[in-house]
C-alpha positions, 0 to 999 in steps of 0.5 A: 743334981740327980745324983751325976757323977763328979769328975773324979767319979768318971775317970775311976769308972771310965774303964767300965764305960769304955768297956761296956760294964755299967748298968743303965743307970751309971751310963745314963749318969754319965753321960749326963755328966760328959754332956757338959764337962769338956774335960772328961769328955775329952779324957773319955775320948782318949780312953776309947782310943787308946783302947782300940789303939792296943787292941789292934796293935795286940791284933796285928794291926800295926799301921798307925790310925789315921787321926793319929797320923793327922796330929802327929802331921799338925803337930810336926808342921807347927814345930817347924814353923817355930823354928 
């Protein structure tokens, strides 16, 4: 189907997405295929925030980013409520 990219093929280019390193054609590709695939949409996303993530930790910016506290918030909360 036009020549996308398989799921394999995304996760060894997503440093050059994340990056900005594809031409026109392989982020247009790409994308195509993170329109319909969850799971590398999802790696993807995961991908830019760790990227952003490092730099501001390299940067300076210690303080965890506050989606970061939100789950860790959610996911201490459904811990304790197991208990």
């Amino acid at each position: 189907m036009f020549g996308l990219p398989n799921c394999k093929q995304v996760t060894e280019m997503s440093s050059q997405l994340v990056d900005h390193n594809l031409t026109r054609s392989q982020k247009f590709k790409l994308k195509l295929h993170l329109f319909v695939c969850d799971s590398c949409r999802a790696y993807i996303e995961k991908m830019r925030f760790t990227k952003t993530t490092l730099h501001n930790w390299v940067s300076g910016n210690r303080q965890i980013p506050e989606s970061l506290a939100i789950k860790l918030e959610e996911n201490f909360a459904q811990e304790h409520q197991k208990k």
